[in-house]
Structure formats: C-alpha cells, structure tokens
VOBA-1610 file (N, C-alpha, C; in pm, whole numbers, padded with zeros to 5 digits, always signed):
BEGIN
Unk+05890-08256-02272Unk+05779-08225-02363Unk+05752-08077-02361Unk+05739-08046-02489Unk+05686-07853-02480Unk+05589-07835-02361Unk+05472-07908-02359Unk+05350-07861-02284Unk+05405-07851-02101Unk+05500-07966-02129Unk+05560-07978-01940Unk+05692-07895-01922Unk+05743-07846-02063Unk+05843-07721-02047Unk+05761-07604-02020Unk+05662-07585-02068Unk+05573-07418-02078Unk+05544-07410-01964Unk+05469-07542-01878Unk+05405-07546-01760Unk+05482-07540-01628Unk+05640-07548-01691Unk+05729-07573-01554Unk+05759-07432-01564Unk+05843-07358-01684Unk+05858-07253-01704Unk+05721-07114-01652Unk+05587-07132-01699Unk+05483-07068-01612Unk+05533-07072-01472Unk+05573-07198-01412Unk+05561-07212-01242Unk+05639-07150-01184Unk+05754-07155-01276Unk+05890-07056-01224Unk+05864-06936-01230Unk+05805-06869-01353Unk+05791-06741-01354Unk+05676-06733-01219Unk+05595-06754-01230Unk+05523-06693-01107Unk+05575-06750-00980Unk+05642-06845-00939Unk+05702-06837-00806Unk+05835-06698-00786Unk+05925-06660-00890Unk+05958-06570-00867Unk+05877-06458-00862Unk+05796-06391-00959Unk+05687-06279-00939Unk+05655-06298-00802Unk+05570-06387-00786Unk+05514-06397-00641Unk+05620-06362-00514Unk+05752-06401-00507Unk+05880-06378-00462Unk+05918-06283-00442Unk+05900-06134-00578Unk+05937-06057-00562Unk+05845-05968-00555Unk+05702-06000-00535Unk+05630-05920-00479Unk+05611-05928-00352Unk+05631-06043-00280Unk+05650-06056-00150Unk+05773-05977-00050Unk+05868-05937-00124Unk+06002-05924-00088Unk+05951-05774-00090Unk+05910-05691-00196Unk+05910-05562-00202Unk+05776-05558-00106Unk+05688-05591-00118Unk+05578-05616-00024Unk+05600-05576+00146Unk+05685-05659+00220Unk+05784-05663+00284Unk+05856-05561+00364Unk+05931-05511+00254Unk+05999-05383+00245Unk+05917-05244+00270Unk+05796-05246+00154Unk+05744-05126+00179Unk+05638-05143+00349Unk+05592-05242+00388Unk+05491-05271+00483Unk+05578-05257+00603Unk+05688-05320+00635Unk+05783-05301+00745Unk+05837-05115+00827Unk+05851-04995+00745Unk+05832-04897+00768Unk+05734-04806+00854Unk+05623-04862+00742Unk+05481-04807+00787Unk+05448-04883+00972Unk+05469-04998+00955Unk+05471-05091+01066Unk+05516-05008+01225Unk+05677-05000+01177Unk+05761-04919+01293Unk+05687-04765+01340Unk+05615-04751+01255Unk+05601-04579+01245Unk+05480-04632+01347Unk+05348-04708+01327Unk+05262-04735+01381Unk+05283-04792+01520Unk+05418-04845+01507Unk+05417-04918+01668Unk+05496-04824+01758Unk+05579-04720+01692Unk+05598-04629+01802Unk+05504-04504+01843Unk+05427-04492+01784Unk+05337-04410+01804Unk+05250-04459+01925Unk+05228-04553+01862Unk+05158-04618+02016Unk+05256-04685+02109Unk+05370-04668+02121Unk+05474-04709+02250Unk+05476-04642+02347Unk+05529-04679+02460Unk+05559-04600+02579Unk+05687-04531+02524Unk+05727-04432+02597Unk+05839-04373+02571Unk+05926-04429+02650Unk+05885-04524+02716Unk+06096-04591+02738Unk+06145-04702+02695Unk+06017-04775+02578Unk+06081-04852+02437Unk+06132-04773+02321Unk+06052-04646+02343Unk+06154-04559+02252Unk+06257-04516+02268Unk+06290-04489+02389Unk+06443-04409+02431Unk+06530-04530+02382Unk+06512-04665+02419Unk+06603-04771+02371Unk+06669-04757+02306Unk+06561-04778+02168Unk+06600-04708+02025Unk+06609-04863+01986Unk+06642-04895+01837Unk+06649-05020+01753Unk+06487-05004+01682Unk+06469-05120+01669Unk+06359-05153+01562Unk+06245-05208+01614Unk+06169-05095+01657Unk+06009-05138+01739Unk+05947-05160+01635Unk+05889-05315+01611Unk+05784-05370+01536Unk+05655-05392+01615Unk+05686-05431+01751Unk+05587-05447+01845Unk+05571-05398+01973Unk+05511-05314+01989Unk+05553-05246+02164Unk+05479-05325+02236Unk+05589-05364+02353Unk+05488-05426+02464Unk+05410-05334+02571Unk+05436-05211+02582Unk+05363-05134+02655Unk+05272-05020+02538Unk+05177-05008+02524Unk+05054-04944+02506Unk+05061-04799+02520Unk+05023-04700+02460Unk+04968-04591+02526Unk+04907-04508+02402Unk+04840-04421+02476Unk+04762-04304+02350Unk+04821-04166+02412Unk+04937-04182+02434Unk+04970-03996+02484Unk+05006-03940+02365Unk+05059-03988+02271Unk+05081-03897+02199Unk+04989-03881+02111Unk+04851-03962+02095Unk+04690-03896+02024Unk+04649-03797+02086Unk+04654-03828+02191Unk+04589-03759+02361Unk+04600-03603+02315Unk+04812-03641+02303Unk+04857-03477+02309Unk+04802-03392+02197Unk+04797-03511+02073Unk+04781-03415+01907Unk+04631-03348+01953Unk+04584-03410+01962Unk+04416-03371+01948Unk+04346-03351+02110Unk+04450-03246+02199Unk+04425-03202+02306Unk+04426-03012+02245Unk+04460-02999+02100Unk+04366-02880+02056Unk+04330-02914+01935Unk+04256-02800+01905Unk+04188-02821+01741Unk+04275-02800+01632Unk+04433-02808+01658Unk+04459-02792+01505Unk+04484-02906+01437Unk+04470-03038+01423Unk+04558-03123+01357Unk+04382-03172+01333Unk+04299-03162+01411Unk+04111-03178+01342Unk+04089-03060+01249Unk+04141-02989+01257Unk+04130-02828+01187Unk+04173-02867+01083Unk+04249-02926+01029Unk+04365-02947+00923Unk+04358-03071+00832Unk+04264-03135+00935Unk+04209-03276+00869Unk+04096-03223+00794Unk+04017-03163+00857Unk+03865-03127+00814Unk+03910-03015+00673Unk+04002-02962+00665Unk+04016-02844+00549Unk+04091-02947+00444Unk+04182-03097+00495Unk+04211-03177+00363Unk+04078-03258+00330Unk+04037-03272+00379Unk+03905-03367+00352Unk+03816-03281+00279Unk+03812-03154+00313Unk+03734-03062+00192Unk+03770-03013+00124Unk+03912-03018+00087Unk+04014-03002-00044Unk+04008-03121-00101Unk+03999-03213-00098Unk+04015-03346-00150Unk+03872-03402-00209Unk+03753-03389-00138Unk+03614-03401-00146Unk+03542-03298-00295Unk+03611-03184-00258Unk+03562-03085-00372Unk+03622-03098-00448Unk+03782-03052-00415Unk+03885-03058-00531Unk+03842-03155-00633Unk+03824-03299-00566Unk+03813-03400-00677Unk+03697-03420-00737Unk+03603-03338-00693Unk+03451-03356-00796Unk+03510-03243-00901Unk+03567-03119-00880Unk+03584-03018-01012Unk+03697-03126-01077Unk+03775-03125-01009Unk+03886-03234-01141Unk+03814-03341-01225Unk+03739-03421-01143Unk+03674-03519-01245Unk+03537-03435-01379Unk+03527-03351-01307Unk+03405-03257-01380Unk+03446-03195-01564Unk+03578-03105-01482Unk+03632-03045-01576Unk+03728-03141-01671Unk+03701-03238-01637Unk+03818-03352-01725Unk+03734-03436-01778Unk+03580-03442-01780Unk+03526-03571-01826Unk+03468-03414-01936Unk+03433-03350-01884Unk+03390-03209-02025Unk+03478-03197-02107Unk+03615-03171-02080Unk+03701-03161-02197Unk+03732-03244-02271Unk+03724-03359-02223Unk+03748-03524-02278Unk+03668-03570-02368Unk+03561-03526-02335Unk+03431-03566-02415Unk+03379-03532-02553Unk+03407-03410-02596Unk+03448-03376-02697Unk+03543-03371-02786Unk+03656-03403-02713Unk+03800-03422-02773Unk+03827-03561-02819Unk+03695-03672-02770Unk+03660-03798-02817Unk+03605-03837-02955Unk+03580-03708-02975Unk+03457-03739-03071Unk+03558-03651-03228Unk+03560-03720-03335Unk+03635-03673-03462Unk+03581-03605-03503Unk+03414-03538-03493Unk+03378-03482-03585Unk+03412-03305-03531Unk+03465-03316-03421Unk+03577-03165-03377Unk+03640-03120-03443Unk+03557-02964-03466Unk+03644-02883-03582Unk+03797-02851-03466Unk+03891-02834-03509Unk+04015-02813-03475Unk+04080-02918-03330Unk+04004-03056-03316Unk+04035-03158-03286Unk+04166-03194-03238Unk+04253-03171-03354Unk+04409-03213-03351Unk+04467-03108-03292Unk+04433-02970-03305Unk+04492-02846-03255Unk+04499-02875-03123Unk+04327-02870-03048Unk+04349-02891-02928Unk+04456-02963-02833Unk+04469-03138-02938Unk+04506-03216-02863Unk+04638-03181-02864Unk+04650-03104-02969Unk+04836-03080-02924Unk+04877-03014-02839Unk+04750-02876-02817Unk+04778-02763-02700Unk+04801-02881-02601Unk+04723-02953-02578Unk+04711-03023-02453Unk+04892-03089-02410Unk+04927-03161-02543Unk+05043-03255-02494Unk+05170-03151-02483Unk+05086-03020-02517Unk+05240-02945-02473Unk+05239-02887-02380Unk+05172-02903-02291Unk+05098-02871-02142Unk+05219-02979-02073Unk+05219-03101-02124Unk+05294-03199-02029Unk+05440-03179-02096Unk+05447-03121-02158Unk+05606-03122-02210Unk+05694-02994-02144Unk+05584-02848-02156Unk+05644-02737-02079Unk+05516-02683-02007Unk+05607-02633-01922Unk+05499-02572-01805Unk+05584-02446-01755Unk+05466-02342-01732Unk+05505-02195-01751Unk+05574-02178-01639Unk+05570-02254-01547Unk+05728-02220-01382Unk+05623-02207-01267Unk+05690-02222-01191Unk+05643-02177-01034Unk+05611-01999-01045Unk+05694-01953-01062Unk+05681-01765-01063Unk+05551-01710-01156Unk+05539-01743-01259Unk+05459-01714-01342Unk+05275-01797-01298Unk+05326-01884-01266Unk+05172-01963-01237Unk+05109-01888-01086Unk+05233-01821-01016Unk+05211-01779-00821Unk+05132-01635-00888Unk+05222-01550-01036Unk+05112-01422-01058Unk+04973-01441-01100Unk+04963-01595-01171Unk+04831-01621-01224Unk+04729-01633-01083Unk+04776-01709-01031Unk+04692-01730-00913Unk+04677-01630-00851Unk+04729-01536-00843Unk+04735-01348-00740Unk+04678-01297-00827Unk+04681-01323-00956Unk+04609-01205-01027Unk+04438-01225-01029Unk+04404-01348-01049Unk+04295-01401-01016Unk+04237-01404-00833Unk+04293-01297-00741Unk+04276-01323-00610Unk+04229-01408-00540Unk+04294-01542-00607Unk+04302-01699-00514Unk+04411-01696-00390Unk+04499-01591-00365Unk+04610-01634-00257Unk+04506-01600-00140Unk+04548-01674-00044Unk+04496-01734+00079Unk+04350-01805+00103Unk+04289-01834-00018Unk+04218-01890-00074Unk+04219-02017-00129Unk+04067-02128-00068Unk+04082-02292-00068Unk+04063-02320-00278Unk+04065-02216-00357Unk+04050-02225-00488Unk+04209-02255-00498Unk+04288-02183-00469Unk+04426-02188-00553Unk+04501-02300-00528Unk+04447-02436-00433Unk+04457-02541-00404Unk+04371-02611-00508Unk+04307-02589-00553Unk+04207-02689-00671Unk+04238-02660-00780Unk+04181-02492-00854Unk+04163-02447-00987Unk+04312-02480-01049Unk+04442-02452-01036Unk+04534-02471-01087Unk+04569-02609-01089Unk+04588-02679-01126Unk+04606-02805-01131Unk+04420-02906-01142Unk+04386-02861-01215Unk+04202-02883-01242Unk+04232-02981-01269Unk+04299-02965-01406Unk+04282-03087-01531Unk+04450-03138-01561Unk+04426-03282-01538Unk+04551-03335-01553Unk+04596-03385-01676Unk+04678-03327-01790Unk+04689-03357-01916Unk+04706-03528-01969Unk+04767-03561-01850Unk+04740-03698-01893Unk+04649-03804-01858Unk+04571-03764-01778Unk+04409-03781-01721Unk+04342-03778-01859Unk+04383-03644-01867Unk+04232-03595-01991Unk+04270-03724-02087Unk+04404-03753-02135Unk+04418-03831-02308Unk+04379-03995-02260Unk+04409-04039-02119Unk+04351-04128-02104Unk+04215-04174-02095Unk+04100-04054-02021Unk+03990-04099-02057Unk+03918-04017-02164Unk+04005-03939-02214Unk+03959-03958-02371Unk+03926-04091-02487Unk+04029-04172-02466Unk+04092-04249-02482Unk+03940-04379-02445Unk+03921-04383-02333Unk+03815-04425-02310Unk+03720-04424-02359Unk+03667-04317-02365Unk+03547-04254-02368Unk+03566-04270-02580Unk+03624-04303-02600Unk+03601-04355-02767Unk+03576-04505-02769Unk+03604-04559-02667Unk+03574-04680-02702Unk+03395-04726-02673Unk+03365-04641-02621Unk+03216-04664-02616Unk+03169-04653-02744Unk+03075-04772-02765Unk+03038-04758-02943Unk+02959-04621-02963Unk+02907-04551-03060Unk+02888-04440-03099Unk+02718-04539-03107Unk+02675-04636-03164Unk+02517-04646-03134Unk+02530-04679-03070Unk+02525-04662-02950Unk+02445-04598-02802Unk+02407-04439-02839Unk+02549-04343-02810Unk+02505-04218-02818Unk+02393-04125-02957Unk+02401-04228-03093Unk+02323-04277-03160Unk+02165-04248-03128Unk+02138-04356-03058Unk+02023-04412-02988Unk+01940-04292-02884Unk+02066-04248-02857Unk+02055-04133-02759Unk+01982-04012-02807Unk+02058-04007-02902Unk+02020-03865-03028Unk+01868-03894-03083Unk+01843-03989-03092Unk+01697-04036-03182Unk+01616-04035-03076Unk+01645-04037-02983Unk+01559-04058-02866Unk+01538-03844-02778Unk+01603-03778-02871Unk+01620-03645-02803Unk+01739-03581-02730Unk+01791-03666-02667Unk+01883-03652-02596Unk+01983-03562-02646Unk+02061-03464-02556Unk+02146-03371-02631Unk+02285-03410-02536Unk+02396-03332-02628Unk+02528-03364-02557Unk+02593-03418-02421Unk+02514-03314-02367Unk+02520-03310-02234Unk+02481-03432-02136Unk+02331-03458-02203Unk+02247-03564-02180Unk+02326-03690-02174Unk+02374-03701-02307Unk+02453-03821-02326Unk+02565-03846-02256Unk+02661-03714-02239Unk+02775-03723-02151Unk+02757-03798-01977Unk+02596-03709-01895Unk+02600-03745-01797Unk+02514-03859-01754Unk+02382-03923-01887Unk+02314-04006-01836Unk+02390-04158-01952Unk+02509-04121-02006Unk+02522-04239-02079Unk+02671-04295-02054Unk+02755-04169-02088Unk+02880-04200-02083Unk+02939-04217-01964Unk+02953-04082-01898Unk+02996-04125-01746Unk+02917-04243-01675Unk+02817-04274-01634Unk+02802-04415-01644Unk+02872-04525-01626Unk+02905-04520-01811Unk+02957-04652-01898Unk+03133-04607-01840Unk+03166-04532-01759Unk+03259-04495-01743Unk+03344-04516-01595Unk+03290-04562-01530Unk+03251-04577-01394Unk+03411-04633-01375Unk+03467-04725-01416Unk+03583-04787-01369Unk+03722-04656-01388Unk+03678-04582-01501Unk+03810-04473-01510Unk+03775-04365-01446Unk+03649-04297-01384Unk+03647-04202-01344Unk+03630-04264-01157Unk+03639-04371-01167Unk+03657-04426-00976Unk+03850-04435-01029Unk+03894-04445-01121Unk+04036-04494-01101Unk+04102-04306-01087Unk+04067-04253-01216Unk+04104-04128-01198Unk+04054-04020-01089Unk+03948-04099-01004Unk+03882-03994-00893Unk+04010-04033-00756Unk+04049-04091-00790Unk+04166-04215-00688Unk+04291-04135-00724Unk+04343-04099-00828Unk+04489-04018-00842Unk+04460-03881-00805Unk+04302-03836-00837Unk+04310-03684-00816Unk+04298-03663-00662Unk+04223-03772-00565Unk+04211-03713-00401Unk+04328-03750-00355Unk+04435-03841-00403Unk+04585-03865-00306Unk+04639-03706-00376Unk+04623-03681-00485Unk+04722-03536-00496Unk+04668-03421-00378Unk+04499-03418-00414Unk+04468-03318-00289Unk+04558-03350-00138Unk+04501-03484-00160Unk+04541-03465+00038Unk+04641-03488+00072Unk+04762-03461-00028Unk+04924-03479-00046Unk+04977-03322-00048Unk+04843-03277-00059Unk+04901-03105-00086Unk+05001-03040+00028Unk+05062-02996-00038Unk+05183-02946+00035Unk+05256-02858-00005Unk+05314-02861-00136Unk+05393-02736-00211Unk+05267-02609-00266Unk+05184-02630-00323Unk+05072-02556-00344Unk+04994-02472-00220Unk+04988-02493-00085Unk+04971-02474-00020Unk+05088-02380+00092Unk+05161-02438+00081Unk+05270-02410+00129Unk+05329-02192+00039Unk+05309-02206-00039Unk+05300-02123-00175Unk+05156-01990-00177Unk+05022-02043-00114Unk+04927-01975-00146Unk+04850-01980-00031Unk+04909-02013+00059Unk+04826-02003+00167Unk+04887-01950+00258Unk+04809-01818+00371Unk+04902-01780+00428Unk+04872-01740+00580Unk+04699-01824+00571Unk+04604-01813+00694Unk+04632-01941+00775Unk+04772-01950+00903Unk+04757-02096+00904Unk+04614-02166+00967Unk+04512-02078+01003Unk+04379-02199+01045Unk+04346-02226+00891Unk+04368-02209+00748Unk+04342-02264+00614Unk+04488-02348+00576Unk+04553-02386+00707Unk+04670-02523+00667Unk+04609-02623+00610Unk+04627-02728+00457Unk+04547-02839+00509Unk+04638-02950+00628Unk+04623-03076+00632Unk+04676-03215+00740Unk+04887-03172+00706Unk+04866-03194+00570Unk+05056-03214+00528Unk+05127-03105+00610Unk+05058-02971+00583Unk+05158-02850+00615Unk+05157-02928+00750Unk+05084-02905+00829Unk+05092-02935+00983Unk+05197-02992+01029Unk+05198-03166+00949Unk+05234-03273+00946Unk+05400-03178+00894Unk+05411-03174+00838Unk+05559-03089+00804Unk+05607-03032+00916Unk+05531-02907+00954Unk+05581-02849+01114Unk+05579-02936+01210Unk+05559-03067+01241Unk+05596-03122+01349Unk+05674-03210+01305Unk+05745-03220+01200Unk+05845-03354+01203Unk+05922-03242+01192Unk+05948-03137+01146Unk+06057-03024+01121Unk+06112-02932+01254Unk+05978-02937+01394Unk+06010-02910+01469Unk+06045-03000+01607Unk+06125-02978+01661Unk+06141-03106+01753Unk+06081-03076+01857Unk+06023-02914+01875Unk+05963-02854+02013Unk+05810-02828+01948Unk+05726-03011+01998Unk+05561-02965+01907Unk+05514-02854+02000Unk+05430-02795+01860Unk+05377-02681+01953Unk+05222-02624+01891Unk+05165-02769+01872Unk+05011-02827+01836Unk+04923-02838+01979Unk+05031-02904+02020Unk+04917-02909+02129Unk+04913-02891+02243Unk+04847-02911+02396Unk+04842-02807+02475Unk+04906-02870+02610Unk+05012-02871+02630Unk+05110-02942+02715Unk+05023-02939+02901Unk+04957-02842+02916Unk+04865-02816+03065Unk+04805-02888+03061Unk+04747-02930+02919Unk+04624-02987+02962Unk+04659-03201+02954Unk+04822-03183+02953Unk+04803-03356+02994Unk+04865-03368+03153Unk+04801-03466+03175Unk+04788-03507+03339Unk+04985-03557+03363Unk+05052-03606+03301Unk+05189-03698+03240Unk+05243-03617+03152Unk+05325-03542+03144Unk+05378-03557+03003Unk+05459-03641+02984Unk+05515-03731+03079Unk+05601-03829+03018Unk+05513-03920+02926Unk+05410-03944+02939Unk+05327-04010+02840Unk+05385-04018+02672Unk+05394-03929+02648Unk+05468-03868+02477Unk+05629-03863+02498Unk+05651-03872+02394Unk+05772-03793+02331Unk+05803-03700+02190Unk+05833-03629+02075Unk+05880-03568+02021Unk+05850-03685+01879Unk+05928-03781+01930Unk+05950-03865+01822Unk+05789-03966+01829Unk+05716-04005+01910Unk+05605-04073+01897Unk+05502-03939+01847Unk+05496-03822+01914Unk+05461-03728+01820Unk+05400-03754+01681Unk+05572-03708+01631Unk+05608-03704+01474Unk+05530-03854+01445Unk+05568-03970+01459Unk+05443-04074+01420Unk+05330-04069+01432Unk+05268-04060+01562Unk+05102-04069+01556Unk+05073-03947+01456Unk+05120-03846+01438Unk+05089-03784+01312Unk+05092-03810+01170Unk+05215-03915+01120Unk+05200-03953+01036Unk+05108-04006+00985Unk+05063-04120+01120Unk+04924-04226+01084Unk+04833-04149+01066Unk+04737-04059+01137Unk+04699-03963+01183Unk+04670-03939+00992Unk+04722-03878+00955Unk+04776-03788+00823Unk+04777-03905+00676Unk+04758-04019+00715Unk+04775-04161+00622Unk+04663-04227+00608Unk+04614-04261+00753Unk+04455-04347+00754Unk+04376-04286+00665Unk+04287-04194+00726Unk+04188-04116+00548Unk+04228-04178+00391Unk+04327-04136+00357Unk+04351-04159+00228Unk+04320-04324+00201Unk+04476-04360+00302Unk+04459-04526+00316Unk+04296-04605+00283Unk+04214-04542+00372Unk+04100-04626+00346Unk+04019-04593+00255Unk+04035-04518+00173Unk+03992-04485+00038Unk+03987-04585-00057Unk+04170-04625-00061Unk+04174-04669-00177Unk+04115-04847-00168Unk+04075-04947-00082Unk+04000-05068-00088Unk+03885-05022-00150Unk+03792-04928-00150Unk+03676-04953-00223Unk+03720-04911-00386Unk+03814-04860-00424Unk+03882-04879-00536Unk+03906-04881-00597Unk+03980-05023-00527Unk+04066-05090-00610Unk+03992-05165-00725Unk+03943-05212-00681Unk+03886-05326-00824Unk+03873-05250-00945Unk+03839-05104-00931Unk+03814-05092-01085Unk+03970-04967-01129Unk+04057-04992-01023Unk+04172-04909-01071Unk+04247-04969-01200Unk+04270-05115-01162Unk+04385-05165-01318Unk+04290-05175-01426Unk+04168-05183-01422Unk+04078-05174-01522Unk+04063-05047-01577Unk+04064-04936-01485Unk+04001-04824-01585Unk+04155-04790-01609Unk+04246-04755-01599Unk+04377-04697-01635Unk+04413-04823-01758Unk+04419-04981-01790Unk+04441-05020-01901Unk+04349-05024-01993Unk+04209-04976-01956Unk+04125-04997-02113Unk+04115-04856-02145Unk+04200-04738-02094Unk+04179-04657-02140Unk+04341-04580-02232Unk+04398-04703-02200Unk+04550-04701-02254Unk+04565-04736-02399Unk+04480-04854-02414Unk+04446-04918-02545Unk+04500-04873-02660Unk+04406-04794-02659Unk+04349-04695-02818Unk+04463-04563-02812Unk+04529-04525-02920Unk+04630-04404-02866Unk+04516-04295-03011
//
C-alpha cells in the first residue's frame, strides 16, 4: 500500500540518517576523547603509546605545569576579551548596516548591496590590508584583532535578510508612536531578532577565539598573545617553555605530549561551553534568515 510504502521508506531514511550521524558523531567525538584522556594520564600510559581512551592512572601535572605561571591565564583572559568585545562591535556594526540595507526605500540600495557582494568575491590581500592596519596605528594593538574583519559580508545579507521579514506595521506603529530609526532598530527589531543575532553572535566569538593568523600578523607584544598563539608555541615546540619547571615538586608528573593536550582542552572548554546556551536558536536564526534572497 502507498501509505505502508511512504511509512517504511520514512523508517529507512531516518534509520540511515540516524546511522550516519552516529558514525560521523563517533568519529569526530573519539579524537577530542584521546586528547582529553592523555592529558590527564600518567606519563607511563603515554610512553606505551596506542589509543588512550581511558587512563587508569590520574594526574593533573600537566595543568599543574601550564598554570604554574601566568601565561596560558594571560592568554585566556586577552581571548576572552577579544571575543567578549570583538563580538559586541561585530554584532553592532552588522545589525546598523543591515538595517537600512533592509529597508527599499534606500536611495542607492542596490549600489550598496553590490559593494557589499564584491567584498566576498575579492579581497584586497594580506599585504595591502597589514598597510591599512599600520596606517591606522592598530599594530600591536587589541583593535587590529576586531576592526578588520568587523562586518562579515555574509552575516550582513543574512540578517538583512531577516530583518525584512519583520512586518513593516510594527515599525509603522513605532513611527506614530514617535519613535525614530534608531529607536526602532534597538527597542523593536533587534529584539524581534534575538534568534539571528544569538546565532550570528555564535560565528563571530568562535572566529575571535580562533584568532591566530590576525594575531600572529599584528601583534608583536607577546604578553598581548591571545590562548591560540600560545597554544601554537607549545604544540610547535617540543621543549615547553610556559611554565616554570622549579616550581614542580616531580617533573616526571608531565610530559611534552600531555602538555600539548591539556592545552588543547585548556584552549577548547571556553568556547565549547558557549555554544549549549545557543544552540536552540542557531538552526533557526541562520534558516529564517536564508528564506527571502
């Protein structure tokens, strides 16, 4: 019968989906796993070597060692305030430009929007963007980590994109009532907006606290490293030299390679627990703002 073909056919499709989200599921979770369980291993399940999923011996030497000085707290505290600020100007400067670029009755409307999509098509180079930033005396400065990369061209057309689908009586209502642009933008729209600017506040703090090439480029004070650079010099060096070897009682406690992990985690958790509060309104605000082109 059709209705017990559709219904068998549904079951199949989602036992495979389900299948192959489990499988990639799996895959990506198993990595992260190893990284976490050698970090916290003794170092003579590590010397073994093979595939530590579970250490039976315990230890914190290699937290002990990271954060026996201040740089890897130093480095946390400068991504957390690259990421914290950064992402209030990104959402700032992207719900302003958006907001008007929503609205048709914009004299040169279409102009703009094209400057914009040719923003994502060419981009002026690494060399040319390093004089913009020097010429503006952002180098060694926590700006040349934010201001360049403000507004994300395809941020902006998506909650543009959004931000039209809000009916016009409201902002209407708004106007009769006094209310001016601005008014409406911050006591109506953003608001009514809440699921794309928590989804887009979510892509702009993993870029901050992913920073690494930008930084790497314009920064040249290492106590203004943010977490990544750090996190780079100790998987790149095999001789860490973060933290303060006198001051552990053992050094057999650590190794090189549990190191390089507890830093990873170290460098992952923050972000990680970001994204559960979320989620719920991430697949929501990125598809209702896809909609409408």
């Amino acid at each position: 019968m059709p209705t017990e073909d559709k219904n068998w056919s549904n079951r199949l499709f989602h036992t495979l989906n389900y299948s192959a989200l489990l499988l990639v599921s799996i895959i990506m979770f198993i990595p992260f796993l190893y990284i976490v369980s050698v970090s916290f291993a003794a170092p003579e399940e590590v010397v073994k070597g093979g595939l530590l999923l579970f250490p039976t011996h315990f230890t914190l030497g290699a937290y002990k060692y990271i954060f026996s000085t201040d740089t890897m707290v130093r480095s946390i505290l400068v991504s957390i305030y690259i990421t914290v600020f950064g992402t209030f100007i990104n959402l700032l400067l992207t719900s302003l430009t958006a907001y008007p670029l929503a609205k048709g009755y914009l004299r040169g409307r279409r102009t703009f929007l094209i400057m914009v999509l040719i923003t994502m098509l060419f981009s002026g180079g690494m060399i040319p963007t390093y004089f913009v930033v020097k010429a503006f005396g952002m180098i060694d400065t926590y700006w040349s980590l934010m201001i360049p990369g403000a507004i994300s061209a395809f941020n902006l057309i998506v909650l543009k994109n959004f931000f039209q689908q809000i009916p016009d009586g409201l902002e209407d209502s708004a106007k009769i009532d006094g209310c001016h642009d601005i008014g409406i933008l911050f006591r109506i729209v953003i608001p009514l907006s809440m699921p794309a600017m928590a989804t887009f506040g979510l892509f702009y703090a993993v870029g901050h606290w992913n920073a690494f090439f930008n930084a790497i480029m314009y920064i040249n004070d290492s106590q203004k490293f943010p977490v990544q650079v750090i996190l780079r010099q100790i998987i790149i060096l095999s001789q860490d030299q973060i933290g303060d070897t006198a001051s552990q009682q053992d050094p057999t406690d650590y190794l090189p390679q549990t190191i390089r992990m507890a830093s990873i985690v170290i460098a992952t958790i923050p972000i990680a627990l970001v994204y559960p509060f979320l989620q719920k309104h991430f697949a929501k605000g990125v598809l209702l703002g896809s909609v409408k082109g």
